[in-house]
N, C-alpha and C positions, 0 to 999 in steps of 0.2 A: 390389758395384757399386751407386753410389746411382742414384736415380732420372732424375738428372741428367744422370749418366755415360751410362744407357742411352738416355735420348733424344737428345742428341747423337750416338752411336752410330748410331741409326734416321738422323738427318737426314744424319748422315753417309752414309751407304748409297745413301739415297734421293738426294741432291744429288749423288752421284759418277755413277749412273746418266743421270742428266739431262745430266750435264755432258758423258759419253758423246755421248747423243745431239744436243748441241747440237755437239759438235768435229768431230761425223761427220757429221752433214746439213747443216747449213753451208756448207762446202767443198764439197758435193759439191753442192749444189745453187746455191751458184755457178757453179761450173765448168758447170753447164746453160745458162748465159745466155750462154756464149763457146763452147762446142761445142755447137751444134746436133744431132751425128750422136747422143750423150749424151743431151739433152733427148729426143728421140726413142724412144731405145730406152728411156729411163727410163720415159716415157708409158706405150708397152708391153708393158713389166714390171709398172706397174700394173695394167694391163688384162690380161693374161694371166696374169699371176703366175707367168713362165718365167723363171730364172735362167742358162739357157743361151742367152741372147740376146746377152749383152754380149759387146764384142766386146776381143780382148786388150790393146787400148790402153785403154779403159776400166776391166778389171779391173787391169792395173798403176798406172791414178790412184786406184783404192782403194785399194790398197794401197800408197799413200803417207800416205792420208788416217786410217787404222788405229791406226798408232802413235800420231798426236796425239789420238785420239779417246780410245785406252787410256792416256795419260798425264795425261790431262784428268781421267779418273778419277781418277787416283791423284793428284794434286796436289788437286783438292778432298774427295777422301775426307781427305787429309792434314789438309787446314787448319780442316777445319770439325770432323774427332774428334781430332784435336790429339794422335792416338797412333798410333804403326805398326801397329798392330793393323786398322784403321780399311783401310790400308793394302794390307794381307793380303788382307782379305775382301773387296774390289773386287777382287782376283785372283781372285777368283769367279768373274769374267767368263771367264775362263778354260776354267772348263766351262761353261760355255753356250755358246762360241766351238768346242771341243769337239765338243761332243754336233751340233753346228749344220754345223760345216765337215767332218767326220771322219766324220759319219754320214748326217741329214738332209740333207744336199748333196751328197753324196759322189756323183758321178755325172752331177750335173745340171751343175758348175761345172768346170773343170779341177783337174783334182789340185793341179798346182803351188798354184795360184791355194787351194785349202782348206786344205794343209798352210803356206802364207805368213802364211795370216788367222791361224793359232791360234798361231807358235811366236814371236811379238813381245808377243804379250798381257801373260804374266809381265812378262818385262823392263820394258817399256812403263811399265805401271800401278805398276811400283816406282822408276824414273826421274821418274816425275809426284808421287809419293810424296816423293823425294829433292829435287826442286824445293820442294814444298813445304815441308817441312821447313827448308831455306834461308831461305824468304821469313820461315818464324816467328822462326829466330834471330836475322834484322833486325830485325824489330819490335821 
């Protein structure tokens, strides 16, 4: 692996994570300026840093917001390390998503709601993957 390889690799990683958080706060922090009841709880979730606050019409607009945030990864993991590998290891999010919904949270949020966040992540970020991979064999 030349030197080259791996730094694209890195950027690759790091720029897929970004792009997570950019496909996830975004939306979500749209949707604050049109539902108030949202802006609110959001506030107080900073402030208290309680996860059992949200109420279930709220956890179901994140988990709309989920998928495209882990696809988002895996289309720019794709196009910036320009190999499935690349791909893969943004499935990493995976376990973090894991360790986060299945354990760390486990209690504090509804089940359903922890077992929804983790079992779209695989598929997701290799759908984002498969996108990209499209966009390259137009180029």
């Amino acid at each position: 692996m030349s030197v080259r390889s791996i730094l694209r690799f890195v950027l690759a990683l790091a720029a897929s994570c970004v792009a997570w958080v950019v496909a996830f706060w975004i939306p979500i922090i749209a949707m604050t300026f049109f539902w108030p009841a949202l802006r609110a709880t959001g506030q107080a979730f900073w402030e208290q840093g309680r996860y059992d606050i949200f109420d279930t019409s709220m956890l179901v607009a994140f988990q709309l917001v989920w998928p495209v945030a882990n696809a988002a990864a895996g289309l720019v993991a794709r196009l910036i390390g320009k190999r499935q590998l690349e791909v893969y290891v943004a499935g990493l999010l995976f376990a973090y998503f894991a360790y986060n919904h299945l354990w760390a949270l486990w209690g504090e949020m509804p089940d359903w709601y922890n077992v929804l966040v983790v079992i779209p992540v695989v598929p997701a970020v290799l759908v984002g993957g498969l996108i990209g991979q499209r966009i390259m064999r137009r180029r």
